[in-house]
C-alpha positions as a Markdown table, in Angstrom:
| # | Residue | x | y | z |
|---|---|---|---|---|
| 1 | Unk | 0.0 | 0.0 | 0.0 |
| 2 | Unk | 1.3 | 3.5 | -0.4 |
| 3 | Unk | 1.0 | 6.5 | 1.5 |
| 4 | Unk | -2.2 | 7.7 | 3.1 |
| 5 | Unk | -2.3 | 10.6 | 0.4 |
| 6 | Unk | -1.9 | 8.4 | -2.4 |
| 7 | Unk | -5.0 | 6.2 | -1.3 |
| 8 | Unk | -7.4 | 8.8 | -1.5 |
| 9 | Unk | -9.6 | 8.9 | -4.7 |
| 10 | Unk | -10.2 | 13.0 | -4.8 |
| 11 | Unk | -7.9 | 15.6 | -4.6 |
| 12 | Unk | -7.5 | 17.5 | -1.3 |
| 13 | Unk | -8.9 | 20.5 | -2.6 |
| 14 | Unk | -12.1 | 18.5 | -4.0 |
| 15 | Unk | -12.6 | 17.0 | -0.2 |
| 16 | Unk | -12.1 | 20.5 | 1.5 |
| 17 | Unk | -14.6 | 21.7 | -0.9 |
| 18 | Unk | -17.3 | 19.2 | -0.3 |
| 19 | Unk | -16.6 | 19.6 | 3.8 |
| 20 | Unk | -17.1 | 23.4 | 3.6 |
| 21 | Unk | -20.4 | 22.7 | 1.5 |
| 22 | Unk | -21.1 | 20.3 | 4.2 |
| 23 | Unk | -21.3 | 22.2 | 7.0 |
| 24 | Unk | -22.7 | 24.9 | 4.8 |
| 25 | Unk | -25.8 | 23.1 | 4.1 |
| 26 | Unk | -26.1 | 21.6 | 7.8 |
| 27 | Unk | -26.0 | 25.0 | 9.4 |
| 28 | Unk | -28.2 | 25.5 | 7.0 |
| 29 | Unk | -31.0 | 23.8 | 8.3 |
| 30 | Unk | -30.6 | 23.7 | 12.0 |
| 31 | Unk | -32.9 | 26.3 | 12.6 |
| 32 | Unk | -35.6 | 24.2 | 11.2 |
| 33 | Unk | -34.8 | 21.2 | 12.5 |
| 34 | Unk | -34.1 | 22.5 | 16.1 |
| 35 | Unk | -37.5 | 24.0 | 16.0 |
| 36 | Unk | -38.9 | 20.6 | 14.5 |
| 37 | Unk | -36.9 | 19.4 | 17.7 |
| 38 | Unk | -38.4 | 21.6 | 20.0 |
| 39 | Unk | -42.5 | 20.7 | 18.5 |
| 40 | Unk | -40.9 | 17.0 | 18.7 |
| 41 | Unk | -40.0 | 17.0 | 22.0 |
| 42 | Unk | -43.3 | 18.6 | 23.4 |
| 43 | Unk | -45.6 | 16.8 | 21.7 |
| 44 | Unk | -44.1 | 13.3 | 23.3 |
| 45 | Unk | -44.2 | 15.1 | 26.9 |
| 46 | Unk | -47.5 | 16.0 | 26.2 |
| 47 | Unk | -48.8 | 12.3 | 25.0 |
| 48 | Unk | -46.6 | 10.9 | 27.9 |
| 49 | Unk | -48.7 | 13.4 | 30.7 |
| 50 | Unk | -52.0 | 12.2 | 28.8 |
| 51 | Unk | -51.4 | 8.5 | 30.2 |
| 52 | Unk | -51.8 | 9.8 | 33.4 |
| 53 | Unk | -54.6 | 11.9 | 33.0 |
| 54 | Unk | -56.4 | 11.5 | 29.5 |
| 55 | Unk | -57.2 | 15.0 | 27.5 |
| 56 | Unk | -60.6 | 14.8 | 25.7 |
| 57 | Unk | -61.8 | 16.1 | 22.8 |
| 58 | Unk | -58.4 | 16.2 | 21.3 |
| 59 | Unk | -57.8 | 15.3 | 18.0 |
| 60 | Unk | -54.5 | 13.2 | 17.6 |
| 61 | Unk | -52.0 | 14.6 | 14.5 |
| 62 | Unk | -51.8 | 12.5 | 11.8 |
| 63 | Unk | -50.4 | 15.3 | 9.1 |
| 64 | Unk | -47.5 | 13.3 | 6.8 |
| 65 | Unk | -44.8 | 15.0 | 5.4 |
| 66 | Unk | -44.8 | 16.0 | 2.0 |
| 67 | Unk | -41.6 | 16.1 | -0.7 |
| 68 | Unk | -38.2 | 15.9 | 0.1 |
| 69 | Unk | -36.6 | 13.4 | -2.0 |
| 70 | Unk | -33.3 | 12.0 | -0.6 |
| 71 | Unk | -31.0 | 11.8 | -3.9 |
| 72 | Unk | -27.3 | 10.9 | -2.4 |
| 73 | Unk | -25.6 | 8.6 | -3.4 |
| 74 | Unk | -26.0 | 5.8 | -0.3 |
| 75 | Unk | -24.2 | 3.3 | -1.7 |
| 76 | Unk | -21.7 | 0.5 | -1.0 |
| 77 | Unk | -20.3 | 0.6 | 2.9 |
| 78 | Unk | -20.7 | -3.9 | 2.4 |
| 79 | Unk | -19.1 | -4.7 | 5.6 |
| 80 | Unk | -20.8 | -2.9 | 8.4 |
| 81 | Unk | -23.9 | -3.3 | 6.3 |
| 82 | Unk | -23.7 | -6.9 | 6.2 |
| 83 | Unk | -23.3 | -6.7 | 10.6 |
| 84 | Unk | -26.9 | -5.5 | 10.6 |
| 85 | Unk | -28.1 | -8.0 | 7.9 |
| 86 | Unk | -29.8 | -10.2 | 10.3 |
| 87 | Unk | -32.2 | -6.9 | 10.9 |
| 88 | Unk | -35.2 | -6.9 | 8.8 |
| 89 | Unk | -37.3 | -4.0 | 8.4 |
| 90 | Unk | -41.3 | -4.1 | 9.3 |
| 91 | Unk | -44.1 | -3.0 | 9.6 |
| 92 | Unk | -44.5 | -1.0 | 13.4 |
| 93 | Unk | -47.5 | -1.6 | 15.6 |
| 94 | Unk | -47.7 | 2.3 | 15.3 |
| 95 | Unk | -48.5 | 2.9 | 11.8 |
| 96 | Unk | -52.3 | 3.6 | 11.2 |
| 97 | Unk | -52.2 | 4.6 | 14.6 |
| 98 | Unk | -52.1 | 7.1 | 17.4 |
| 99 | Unk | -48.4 | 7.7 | 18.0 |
| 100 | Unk | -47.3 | 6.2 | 21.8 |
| 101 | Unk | -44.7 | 7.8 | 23.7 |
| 102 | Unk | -43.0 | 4.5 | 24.3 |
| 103 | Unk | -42.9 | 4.1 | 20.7 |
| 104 | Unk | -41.9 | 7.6 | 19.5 |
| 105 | Unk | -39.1 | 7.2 | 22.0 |
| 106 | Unk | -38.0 | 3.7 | 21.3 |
| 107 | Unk | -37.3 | 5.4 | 18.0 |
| 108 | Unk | -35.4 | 8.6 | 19.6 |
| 109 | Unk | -33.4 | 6.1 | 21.6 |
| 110 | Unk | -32.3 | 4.5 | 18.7 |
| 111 | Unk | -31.4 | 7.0 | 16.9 |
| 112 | Unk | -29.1 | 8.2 | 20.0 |
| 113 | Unk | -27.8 | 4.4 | 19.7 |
| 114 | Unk | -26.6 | 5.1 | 16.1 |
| 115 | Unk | -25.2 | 8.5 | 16.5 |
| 116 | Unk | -23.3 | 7.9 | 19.7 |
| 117 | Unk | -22.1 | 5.1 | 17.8 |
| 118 | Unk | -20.5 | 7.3 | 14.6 |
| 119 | Unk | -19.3 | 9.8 | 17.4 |
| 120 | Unk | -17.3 | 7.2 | 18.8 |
| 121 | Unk | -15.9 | 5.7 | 15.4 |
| 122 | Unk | -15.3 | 9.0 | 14.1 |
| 123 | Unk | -13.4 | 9.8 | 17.2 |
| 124 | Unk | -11.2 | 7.2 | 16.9 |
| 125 | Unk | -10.7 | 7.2 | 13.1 |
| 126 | Unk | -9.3 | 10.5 | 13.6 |
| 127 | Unk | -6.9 | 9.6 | 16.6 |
| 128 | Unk | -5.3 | 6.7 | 13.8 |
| 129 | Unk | -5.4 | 8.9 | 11.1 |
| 130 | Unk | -3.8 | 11.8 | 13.0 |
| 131 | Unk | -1.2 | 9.3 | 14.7 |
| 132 | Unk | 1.2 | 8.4 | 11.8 |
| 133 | Unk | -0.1 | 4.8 | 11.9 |
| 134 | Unk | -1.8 | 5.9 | 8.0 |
| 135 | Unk | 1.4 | 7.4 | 6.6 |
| 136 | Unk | 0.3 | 11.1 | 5.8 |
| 137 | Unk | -3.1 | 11.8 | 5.7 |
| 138 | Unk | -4.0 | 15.1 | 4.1 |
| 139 | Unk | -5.2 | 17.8 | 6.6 |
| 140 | Unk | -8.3 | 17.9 | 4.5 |
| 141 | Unk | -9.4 | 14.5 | 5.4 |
| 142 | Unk | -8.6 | 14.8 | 8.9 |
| 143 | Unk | -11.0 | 18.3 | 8.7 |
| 144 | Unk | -13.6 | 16.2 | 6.6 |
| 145 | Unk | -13.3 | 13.6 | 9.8 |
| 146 | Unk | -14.0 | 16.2 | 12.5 |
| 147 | Unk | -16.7 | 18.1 | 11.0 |
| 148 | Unk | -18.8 | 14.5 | 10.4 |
| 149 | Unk | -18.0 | 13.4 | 14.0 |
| 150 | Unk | -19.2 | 17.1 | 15.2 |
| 151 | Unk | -22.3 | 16.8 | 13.5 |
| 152 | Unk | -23.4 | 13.1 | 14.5 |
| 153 | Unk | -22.3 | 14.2 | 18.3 |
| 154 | Unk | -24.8 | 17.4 | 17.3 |
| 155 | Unk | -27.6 | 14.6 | 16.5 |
| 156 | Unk | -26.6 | 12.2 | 19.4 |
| 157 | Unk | -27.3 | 15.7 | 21.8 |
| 158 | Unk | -30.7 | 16.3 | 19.9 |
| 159 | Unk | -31.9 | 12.7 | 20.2 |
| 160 | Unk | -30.9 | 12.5 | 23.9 |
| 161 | Unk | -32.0 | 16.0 | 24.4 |
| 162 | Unk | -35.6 | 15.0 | 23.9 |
| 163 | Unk | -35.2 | 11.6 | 26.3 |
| 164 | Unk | -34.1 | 13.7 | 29.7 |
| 165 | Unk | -36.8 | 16.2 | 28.9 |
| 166 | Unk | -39.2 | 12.9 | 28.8 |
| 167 | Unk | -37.4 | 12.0 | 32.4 |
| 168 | Unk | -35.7 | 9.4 | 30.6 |
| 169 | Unk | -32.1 | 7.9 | 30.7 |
| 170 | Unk | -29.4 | 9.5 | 28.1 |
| 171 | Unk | -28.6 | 6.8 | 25.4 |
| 172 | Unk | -24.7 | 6.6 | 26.1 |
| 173 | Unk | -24.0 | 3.0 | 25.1 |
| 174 | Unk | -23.9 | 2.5 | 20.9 |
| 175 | Unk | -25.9 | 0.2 | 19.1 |
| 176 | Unk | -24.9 | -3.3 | 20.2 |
| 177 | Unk | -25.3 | -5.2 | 17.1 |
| 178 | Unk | -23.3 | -2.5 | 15.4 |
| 179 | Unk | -20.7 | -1.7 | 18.3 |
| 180 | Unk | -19.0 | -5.7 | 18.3 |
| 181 | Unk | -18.0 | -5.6 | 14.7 |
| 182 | Unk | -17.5 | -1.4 | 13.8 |
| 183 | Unk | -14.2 | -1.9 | 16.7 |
| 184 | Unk | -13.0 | -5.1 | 15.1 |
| 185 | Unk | -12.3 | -3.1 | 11.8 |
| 186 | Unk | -11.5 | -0.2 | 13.5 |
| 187 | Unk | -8.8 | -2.7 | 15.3 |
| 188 | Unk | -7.9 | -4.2 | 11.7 |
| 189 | Unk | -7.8 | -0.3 | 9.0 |
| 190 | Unk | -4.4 | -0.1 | 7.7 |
| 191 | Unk | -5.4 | 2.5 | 5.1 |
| 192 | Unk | -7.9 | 5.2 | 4.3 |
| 193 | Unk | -9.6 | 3.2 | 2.2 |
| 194 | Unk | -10.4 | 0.6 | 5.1 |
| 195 | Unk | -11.4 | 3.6 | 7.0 |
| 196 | Unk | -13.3 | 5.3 | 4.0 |
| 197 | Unk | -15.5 | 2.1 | 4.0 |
| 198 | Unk | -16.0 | 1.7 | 7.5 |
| 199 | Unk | -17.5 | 5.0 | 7.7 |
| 200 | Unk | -19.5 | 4.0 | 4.7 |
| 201 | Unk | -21.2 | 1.1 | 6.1 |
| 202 | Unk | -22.2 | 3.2 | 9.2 |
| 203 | Unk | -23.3 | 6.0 | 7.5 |
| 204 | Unk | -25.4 | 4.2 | 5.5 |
| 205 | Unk | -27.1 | 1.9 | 8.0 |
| 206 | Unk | -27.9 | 5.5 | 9.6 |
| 207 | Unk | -29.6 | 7.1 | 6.9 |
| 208 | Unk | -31.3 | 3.7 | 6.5 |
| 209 | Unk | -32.8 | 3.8 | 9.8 |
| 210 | Unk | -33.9 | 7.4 | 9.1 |
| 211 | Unk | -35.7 | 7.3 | 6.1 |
| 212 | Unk | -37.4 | 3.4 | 7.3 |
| 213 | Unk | -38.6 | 5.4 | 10.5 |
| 214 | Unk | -39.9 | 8.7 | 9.0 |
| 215 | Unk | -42.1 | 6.1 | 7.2 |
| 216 | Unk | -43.3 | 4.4 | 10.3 |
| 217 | Unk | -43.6 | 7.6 | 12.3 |
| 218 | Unk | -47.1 | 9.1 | 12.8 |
| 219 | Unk | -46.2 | 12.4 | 14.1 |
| 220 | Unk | -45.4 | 14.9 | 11.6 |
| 221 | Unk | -42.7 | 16.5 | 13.4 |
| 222 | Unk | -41.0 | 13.2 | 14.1 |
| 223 | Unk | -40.4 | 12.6 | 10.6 |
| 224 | Unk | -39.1 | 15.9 | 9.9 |
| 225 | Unk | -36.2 | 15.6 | 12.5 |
| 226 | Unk | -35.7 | 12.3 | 10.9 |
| 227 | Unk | -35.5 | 13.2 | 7.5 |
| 228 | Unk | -33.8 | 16.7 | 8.4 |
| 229 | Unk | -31.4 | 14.0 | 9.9 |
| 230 | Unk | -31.3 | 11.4 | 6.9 |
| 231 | Unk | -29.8 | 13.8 | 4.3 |
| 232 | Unk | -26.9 | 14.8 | 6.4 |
| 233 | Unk | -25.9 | 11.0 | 6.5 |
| 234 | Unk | -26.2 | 10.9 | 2.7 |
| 235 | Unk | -24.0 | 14.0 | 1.8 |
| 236 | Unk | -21.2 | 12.4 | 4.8 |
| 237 | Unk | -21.9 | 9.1 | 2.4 |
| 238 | Unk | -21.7 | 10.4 | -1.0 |
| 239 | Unk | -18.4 | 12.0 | -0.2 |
| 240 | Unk | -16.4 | 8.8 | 1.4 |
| 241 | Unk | -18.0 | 7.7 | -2.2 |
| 242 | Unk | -15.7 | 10.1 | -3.7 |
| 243 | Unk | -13.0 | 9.5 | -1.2 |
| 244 | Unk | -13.2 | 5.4 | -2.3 |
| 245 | Unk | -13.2 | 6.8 | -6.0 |
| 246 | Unk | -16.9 | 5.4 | -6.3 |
| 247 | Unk | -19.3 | 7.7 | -7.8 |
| 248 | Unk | -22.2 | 8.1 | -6.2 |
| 249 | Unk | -25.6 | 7.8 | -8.2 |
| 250 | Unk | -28.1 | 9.5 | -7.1 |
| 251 | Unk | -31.4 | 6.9 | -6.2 |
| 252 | Unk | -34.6 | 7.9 | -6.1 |
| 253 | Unk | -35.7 | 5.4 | -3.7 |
| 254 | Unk | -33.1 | 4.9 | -0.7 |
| 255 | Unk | -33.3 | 0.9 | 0.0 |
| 256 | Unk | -34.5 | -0.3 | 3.9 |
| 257 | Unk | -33.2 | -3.6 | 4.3 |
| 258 | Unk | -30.1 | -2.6 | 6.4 |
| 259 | Unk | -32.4 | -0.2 | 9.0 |
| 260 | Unk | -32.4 | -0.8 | 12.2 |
| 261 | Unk | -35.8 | -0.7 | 13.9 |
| 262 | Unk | -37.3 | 0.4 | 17.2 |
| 263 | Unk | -36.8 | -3.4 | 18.1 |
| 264 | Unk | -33.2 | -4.1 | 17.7 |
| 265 | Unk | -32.2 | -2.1 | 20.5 |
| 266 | Unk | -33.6 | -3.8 | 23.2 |
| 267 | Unk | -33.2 | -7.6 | 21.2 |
| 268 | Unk | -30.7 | -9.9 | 21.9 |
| 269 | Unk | -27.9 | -9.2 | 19.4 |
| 270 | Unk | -28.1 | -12.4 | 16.7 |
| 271 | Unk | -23.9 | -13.2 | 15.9 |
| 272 | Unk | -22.7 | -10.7 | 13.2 |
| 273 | Unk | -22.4 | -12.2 | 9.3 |
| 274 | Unk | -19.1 | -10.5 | 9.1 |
| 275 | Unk | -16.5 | -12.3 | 7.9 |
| 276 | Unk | -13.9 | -10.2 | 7.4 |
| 277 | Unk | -13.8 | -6.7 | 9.2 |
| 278 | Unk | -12.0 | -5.8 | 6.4 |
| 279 | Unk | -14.2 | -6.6 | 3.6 |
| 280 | Unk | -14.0 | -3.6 | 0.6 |
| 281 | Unk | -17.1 | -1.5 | -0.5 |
| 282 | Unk | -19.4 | -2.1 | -2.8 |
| 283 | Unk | -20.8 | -0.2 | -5.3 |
């Protein structure tokens, strides 16, 4: 293998481009999506009080997003994607009907699972690649590797933000399935492209989850922090794309069958497909 530099697909200042459009366009939309946040949040604390004492008269929401194609790119990422094949994606007990707290925050819990998760691998792909053990990495893939890790820990604090105003636990541990096999090839990259795929797989399976659960959602702001959420993991996808020198086509259907759903997190873990926690992306 050669140096670190050589590996990677796009030039630097093609990558420093794509970061700075990156943050660009998530900065872009916080305001929205802290306010969808906000709407999010309150409306579970208000279902959550009903339990106790029942509010009459009150028409449940059941308004469904509208537009909002995600066209990025999601593609490859085979070997973290092949740890949660075992996870199929169904049909919830929710849909078609009045949104629970327990399962609108089954689903905020999980999300938390996913981003503490990325938070953690992008925290330690960044200690490697800044450690010499690459060769030289270029300063604007170590700048691409911050700004994704700053934004899932953004998400991760969104997620958990709505749980402690619920009175529930923070999510801190990542999702189990996932966790076992993401530090065995962490444990095994010798290169960016390793890395690059590792990142893949997980960014995938994240905006998996998203788009599966804005589908599953009833409440209207739920699945607009999901699918303000979901095209944040596709841009952070369609560039390690570039970075593995695989184009990225845009879809107009992103596929399901690697989401994780409200389920997985609290099911026993089934043993991991994975081979080789090395195995190369797909296209």
């Amino acid at each position: 293998m050669g140096t670190a530099t050589n590996d990677m697909q796009i030039s630097e200042h093609e990558l420093a481009a794509m970061t700075r459009d990156l943050d660009e366009l998530h900065h872009a939309s916080l305001a929205s999506f802290r306010d969808a946040l906000s709407r999010y949040s309150e409306a579970i604390h208000t279902m959550m009080a009903r339990t106790v004492e029942p509010a009459h008269g009150e028409a449940t929401r059941r308004s469904f997003l509208r537009g909002g194609l995600i066209t990025a790119g999601a593609v490859g990422g085979g070997a973290v994607l092949a740890a949660c094949g075992s996870s199929t994606t169904t049909t919830s007990s929710i849909t078609g009907a009045s949104p629970t707290p327990s399962a609108d925050l089954d689903f905020v819990r999980l999300g938390a699972s996913l981003e503490v998760l990325a938070v953690a691998a992008y925290g330690t792909a960044l200690t490697v690649a800044t450690s010499g053990a690459l060769g030289t990495v270029p300063p604007a893939l170590a700048a691409f590797v911050t700004t994704a890790k700053e934004q899932h820990g953004e998400h991760e604090a969104a997620w958990n933000g709505i749980l402690t105003k619920n009175r529930q636990p923070e999510q801190t541990a990542p999702d189990p399935a996932l966790s076992a096999p993401v530090q065995a090839q962490l444990k095994a990259v010798t290169g960016i492209p390793a890395l690059a795929t590792l990142a893949l797989g997980l960014e995938n399976v994240a905006l998996q989850t998203y788009v599966n659960g804005a589908g599953l959602l009833q409440s209207a702001d739920a699945r607009l922090v999901a699918l303000t959420i979901a095209p944040v993991e596709a841009q952070h996808a369609a560039i390690l794309n570039y970075i593995l020198g695989q184009y990225p086509v845009p879809d107009s259907q992103i596929p399901k069958d690697k989401a994780r759903v409200q389920g997985d997190l609290t099911a026993t873990p089934e043993p991991s497909p994975m081979t080789s926690p090395t195995a190369s992306a797909s296209a």
